[in-house]
C-alpha positions in Angstrom: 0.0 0.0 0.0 0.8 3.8 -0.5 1.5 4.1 3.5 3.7 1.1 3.9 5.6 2.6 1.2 5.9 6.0 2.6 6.8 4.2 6.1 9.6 2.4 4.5 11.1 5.1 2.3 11.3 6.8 5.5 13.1 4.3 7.1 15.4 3.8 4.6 15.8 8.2 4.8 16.6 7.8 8.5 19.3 5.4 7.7 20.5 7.5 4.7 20.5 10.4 7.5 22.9 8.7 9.5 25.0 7.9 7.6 25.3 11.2 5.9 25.7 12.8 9.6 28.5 10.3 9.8 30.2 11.7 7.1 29.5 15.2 7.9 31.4 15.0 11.4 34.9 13.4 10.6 36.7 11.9 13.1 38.8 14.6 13.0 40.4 17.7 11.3 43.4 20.0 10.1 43.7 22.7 12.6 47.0 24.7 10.9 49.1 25.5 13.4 47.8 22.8 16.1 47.9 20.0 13.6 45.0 17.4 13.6 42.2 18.1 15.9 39.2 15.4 17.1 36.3 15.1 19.6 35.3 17.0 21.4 36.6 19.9 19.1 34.9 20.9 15.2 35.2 23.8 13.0 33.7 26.7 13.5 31.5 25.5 10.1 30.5 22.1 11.8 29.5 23.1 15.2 26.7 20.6 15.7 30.1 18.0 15.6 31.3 19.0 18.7 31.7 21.3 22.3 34.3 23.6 21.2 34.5 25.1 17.5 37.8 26.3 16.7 38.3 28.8 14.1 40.8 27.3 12.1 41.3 30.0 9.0 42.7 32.9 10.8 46.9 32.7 11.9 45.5 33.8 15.3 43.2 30.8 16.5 40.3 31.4 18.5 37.7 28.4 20.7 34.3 28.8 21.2 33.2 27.2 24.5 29.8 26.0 23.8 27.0 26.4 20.9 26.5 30.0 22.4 29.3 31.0 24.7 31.8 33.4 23.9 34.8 32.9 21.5 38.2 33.3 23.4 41.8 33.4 22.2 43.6 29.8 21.9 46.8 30.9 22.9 48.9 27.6 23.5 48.7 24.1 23.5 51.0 21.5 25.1 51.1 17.5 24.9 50.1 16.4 22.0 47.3 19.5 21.5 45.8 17.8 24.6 45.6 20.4 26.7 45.4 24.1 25.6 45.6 27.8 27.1 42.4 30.0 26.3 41.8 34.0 27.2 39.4 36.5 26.4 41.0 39.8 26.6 38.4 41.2 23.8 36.3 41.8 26.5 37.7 45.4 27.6 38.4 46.7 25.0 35.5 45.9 22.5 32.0 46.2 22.6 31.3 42.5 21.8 27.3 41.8 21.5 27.1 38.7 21.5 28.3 38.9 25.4 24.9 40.4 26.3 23.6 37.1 25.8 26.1 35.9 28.0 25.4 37.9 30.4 21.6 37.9 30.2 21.3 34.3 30.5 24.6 33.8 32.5 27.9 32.1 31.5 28.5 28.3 32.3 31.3 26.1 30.6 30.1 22.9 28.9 29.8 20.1 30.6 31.3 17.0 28.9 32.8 13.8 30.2 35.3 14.5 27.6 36.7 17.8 28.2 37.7 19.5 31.7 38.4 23.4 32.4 41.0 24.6 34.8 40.2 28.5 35.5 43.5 30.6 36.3 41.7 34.0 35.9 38.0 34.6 37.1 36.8 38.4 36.5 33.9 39.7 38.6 31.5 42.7 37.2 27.9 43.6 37.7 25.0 43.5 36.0 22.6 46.3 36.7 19.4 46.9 35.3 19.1 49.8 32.8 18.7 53.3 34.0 20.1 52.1 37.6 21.5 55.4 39.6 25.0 54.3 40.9 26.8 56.6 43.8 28.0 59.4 42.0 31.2 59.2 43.6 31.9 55.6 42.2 31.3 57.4 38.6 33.8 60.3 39.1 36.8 58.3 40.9 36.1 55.6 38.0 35.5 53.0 40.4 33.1 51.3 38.1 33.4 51.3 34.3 30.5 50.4 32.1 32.2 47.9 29.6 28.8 46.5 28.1 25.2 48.4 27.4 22.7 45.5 26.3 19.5 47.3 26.1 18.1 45.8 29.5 20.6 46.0 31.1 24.5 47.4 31.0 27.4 45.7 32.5 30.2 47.3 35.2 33.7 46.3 35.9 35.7 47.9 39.0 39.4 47.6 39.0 38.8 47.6 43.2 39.0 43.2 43.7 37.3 44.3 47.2 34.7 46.6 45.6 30.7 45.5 46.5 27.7 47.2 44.6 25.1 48.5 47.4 22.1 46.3 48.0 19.5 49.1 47.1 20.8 49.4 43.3 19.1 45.5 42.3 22.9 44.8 40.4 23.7 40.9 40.7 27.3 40.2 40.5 28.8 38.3 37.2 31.7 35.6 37.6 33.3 35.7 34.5 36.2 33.5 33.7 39.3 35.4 31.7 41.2 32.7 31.3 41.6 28.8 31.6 43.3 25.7 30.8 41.2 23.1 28.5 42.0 19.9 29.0 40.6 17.0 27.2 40.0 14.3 29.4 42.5 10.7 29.6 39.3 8.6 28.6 38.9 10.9 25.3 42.5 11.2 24.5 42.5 7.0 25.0 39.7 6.5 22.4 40.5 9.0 19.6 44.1 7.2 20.0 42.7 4.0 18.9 40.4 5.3 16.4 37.3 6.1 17.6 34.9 8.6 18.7 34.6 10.3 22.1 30.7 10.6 23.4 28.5 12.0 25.8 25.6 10.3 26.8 22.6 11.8 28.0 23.0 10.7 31.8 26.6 12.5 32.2 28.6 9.2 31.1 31.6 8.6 28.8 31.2 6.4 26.0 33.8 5.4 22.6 32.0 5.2 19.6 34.0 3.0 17.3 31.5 2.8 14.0 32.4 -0.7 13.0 31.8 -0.1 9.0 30.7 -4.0 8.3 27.3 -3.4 10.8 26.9 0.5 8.9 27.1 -1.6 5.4 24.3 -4.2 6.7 21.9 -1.7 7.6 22.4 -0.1 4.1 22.0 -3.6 2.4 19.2 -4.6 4.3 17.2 -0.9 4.3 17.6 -1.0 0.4 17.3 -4.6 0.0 13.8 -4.3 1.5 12.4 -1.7 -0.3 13.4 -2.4 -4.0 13.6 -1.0 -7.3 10.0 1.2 -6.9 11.0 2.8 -3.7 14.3 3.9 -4.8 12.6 6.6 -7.0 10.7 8.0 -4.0 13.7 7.5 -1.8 15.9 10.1 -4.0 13.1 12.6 -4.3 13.1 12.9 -0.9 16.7 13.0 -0.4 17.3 15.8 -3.7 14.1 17.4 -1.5 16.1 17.4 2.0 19.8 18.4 0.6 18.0 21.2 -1.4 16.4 22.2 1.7 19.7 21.9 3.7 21.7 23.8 1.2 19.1 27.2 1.5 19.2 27.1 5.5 22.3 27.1 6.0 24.3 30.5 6.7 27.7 31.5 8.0 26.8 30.5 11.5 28.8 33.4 13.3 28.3 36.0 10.9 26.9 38.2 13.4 30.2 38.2 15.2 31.3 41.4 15.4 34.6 41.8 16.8 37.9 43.3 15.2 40.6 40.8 16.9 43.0 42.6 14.8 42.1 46.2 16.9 42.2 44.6 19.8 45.5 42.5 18.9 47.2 45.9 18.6 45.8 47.8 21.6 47.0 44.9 23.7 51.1 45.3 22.2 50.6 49.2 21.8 49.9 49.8 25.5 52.4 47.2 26.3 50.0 46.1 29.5 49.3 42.5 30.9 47.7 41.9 34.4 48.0 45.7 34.6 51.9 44.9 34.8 54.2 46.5 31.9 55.4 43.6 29.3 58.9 43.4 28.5 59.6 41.8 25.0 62.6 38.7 25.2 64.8 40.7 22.9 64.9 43.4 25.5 65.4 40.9 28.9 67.8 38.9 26.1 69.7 42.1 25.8 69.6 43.4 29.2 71.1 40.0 30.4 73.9 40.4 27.7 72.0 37.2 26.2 71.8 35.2 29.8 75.6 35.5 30.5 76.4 32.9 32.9 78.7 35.3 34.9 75.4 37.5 35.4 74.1 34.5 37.1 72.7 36.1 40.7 71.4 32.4 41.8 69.7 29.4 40.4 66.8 27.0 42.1 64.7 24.2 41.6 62.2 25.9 39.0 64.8 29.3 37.7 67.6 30.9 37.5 68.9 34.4 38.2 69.9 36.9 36.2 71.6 40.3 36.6 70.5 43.2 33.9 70.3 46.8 32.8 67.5 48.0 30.5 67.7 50.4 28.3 66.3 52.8 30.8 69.1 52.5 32.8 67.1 50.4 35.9 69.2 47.9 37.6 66.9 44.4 37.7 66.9 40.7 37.9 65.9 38.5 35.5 64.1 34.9 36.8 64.3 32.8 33.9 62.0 29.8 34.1 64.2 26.2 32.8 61.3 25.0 31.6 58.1 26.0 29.4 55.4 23.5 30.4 51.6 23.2 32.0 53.0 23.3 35.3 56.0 26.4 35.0 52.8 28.1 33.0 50.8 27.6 36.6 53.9 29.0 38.6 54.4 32.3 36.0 50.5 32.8 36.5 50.5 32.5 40.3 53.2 34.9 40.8 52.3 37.3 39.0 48.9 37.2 40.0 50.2 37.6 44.0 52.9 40.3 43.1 50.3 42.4 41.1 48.4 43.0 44.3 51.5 43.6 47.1 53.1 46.9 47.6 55.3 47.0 50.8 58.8 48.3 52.1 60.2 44.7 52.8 58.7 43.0 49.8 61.1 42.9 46.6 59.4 45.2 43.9 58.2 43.6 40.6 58.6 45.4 37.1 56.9 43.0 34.8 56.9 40.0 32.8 57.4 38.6 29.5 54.3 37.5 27.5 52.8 34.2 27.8 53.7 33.6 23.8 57.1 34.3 24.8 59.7 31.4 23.5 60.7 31.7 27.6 58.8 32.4 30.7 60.5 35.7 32.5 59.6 37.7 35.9 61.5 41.0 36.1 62.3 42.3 39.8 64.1 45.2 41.0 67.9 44.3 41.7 68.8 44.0 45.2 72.7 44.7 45.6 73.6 42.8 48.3 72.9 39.7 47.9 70.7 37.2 50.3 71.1 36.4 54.4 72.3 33.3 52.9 75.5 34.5 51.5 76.2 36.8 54.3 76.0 34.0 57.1 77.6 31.2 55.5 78.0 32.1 51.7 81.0 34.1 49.7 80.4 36.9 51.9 80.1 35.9 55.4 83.1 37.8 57.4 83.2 38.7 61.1 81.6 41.3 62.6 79.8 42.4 59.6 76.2 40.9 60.9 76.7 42.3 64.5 73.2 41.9 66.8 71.7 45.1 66.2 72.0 44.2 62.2 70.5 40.5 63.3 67.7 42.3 65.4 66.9 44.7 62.4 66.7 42.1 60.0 64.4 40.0 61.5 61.9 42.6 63.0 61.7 43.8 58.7 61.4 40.0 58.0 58.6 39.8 60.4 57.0 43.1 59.3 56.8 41.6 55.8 55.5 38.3 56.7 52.9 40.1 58.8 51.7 41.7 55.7 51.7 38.8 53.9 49.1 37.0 55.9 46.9 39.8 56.3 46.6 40.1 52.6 45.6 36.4 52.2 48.9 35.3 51.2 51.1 32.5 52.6 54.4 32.8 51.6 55.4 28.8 51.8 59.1 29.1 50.9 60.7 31.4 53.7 64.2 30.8 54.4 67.3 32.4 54.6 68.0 32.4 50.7 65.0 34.3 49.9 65.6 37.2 52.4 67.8 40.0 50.4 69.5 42.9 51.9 70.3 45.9 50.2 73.6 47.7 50.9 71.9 49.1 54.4 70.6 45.9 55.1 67.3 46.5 54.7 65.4 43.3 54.2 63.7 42.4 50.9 61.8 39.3 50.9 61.4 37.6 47.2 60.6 34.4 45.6 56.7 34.2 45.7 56.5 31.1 43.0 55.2 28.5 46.0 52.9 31.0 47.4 49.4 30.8 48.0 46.1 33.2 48.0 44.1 32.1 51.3 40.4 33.1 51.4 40.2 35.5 54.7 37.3 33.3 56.3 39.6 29.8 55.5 41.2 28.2 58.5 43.6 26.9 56.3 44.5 25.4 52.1 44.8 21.7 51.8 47.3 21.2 49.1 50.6 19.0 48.7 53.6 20.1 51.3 55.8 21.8 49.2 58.6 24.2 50.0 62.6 23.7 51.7 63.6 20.5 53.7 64.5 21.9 56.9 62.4 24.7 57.1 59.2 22.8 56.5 56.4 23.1 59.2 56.1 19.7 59.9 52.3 19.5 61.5 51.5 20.8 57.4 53.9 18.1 56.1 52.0 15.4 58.0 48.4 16.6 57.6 48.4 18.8 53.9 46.8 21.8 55.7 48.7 25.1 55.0 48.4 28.2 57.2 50.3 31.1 58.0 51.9 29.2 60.8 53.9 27.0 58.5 55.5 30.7 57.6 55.8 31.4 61.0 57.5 28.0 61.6 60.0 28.6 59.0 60.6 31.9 60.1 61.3 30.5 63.5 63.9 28.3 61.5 65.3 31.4 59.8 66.2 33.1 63.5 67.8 29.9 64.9 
């Protein structure tokens, strides 16, 4: 009958479907730069074939996290394109639109059992509903800047980390992450190994598709076997109808986008700003440290070495050159900067700047601190008699402790204080340095549970036996520092 065969040629469509969707999605692409690409990553032209479409036709790369999230910079990549480094510095300094949907309907990562995100930098703005009266004093000392105006609603960033919209003003506060690691997960990185396709089922789990092509060829034998020579004609009439159909739909699926990454590309060098800290290139550090001179060596540890230099400028510094470029350096770089950024103190050593993250090298640029560490003066190449008399012992701790104490009212614990990371200038005043263990404590935390890590010796040993850091560990190593 005329229904059976309409049932059947629709069968056979739905298998034709399938395997035409099979074929649409390959197992995997040609990214440029970051070679061949799978699951759960697609093109920014196949975005139904995966989490994350990557914009693969521009030099500059750049990742869309979700079907409507924002696009971010994909800025590097390490083991085996595994695990990549996303930002979205567009934010202030473009007026992106498609952000007021992500604002309006508020931002969440995809959720895969593929995929997992690491956030380094989260960003907190406000939200406030359009035509709300804010102090007028916030306004004029540009407390709050409005970065976004989406009709409904406009969208306020304040440089003040501590600043709080009042209560009265109906403003809900925005978490917005600026930058994260994307990892895709062991179990994903397993299956596209051995040829097959990552999934993610409907209940949350993990599953590796591997599309065994003699079971896809049966179901095309028996689908067309079954409905013979007469249904073939009404079979393609429906498939001409639904590729025709496909074909006039379809559009450039972001061409709404409507951001000039080139304009913002060159704000971002021009200004020469990252983390609000001034970027030094590596042909200037390269120069300054008469291209790393290993007599310009100041000191070397586990994770860096030491460099004396002069800039251009004429400013004495020292150079910390990372050994390594990897996930975990990359971690380090980040934390200290993001701790040194926020410190400003007498007994803290002052930090210039950085490199860039697309550096060939990871640098931190410090001011220079003549003469040289407690260290060297008590049992190094400069201890002599008499030069450390008591009064200069009492001085130096009391500044050690001064510094310390600010430390751990600002939320930070230091976790690496010892004798070679106290420096003295030529008065002996105390500069305390080397922040890349240290650690941002929330104010209302009793403590951080997190891996001992820090000097043999000086380690507080109640933290090396139960994994909970406080600011007495500093205080114990401290204690170790006076004895």
């Amino acid at each position: 009958s005329i229904g059976l065969i309409f049932l059947m040629s629709n069968f056979v469509l739905l298998l034709s479907a399938q395997e035409q969707q099979g074929q649409a999605c390959p197992s995997s692409f040609q990214c440029g730069s970051l070679g061949l690409l799978s699951y759960p990553f697609t093109t920014d032209f196949q975005p139904h074939c995966g989490l994350c479409a990557i914009n693969c036709t521009e030099p500059e790369k750049t990742i869309r996290l979700g079907r409507h999230g924002p696009w971010y910079n994909l800025n590097y990549s390490f083991s085996d394109d595994k695990v990549f480094l996303v930002d979205d510095w567009s934010l202030f300094h473009a007026v992106n639109p498609d952000m007021c949907n992500v604002f309006g309907e508020g931002f969440r990562l995809p959720r895969s059992s593929s995929i997992s995100f690491t956030v380094l930098i989260i960003e907190t703005m406000w939200r406030c509903p359009n035509g709300t009266r804010l102090s007028p004093e916030n306004e004029n000392n540009n407390t709050l800047r409005r970065i976004i105006g989406c009709g409904r609603f406009n969208v306020y960033h304040s440089h003040d980390s501590e600043f709080i919209v009042p209560n009265n003003t109906k403003c809900s506060r925005i978490q917005y992450p600026k930058a994260l690691v994307l990892e895709v997960t062991s179990e994903c990185s397993r299956c596209t190994t051995e040829g097959g396709r990552c999934q993610d089922l409907s209940n949350g789990e993990f599953k590796c598709d591997d599309k065994k092509k003699g079971r896809r060829k049966l179901r095309q034998i028996l689908g067309f076997g079954i409905l013979g020579g007469s249904i073939i004609f009404i079979f393609l009439v429906l498939v001409f109808s639904y590729i025709n159909k496909k074909i006039k739909s379809r559009s450039p699926p972001f061409a709404s986008r409507n951001i000039s990454d080139e304009h913002t590309k060159t704000d971002l060098a021009m200004s020469k700003i990252y983390f609000s800290v001034p970027v030094f290139s590596y042909n200037e550090l390269e120069m300054a440290t008469n291209n790393f001179d290993p007599t310009m060596e100041l000191g070397e540890g586990g994770f860096a070495t030491v460099y004396y230099g002069k800039l251009t400028d004429g400013r004495e510094v020292a150079v910390k050159r990372l050994h390594e470029k990897n996930y975990k350096q990359l971690q380090q770089f980040m934390n200290e900067i993001e701790i040194l950024t926020c410190l400003r103190h007498q007994n803290l050593v002052s930090f210039y700047g950085c490199s860039s993250w697309h550096s060939q090298e990871l640098l931190l640029v410090y001011e220079y601190v003549c003469n040289g560490t407690i260290a060297d003066h008590l049992y190094g190449d400069q201890a002599k008699c008499g030069i450390l008399t008591w009064p200069v012992r009492m001085s130096i701790a009391i500044e050690t402790a001064r510094a310390l104490s600010y430390l751990h009212a600002s939320g930070i614990i230091h976790r690496d204080v010892k004798s070679k990371n106290i420096l003295v200038d030529s008065k002996f005043g105390v500069k305390v340095a080397d922040f890349g263990l240290s650690r941002l404590c929330p104010m209302a935390a009793t403590h951080i549970s997190t891996i001992p890590q820090g000097t043999p010796g000086y380690l507080d040993p109640e933290y090396h036996q139960c994994y909970q850091l406080t600011d007495k560990s500093d205080v114990y190593s401290f204690g170790v520092v006076l004895v």
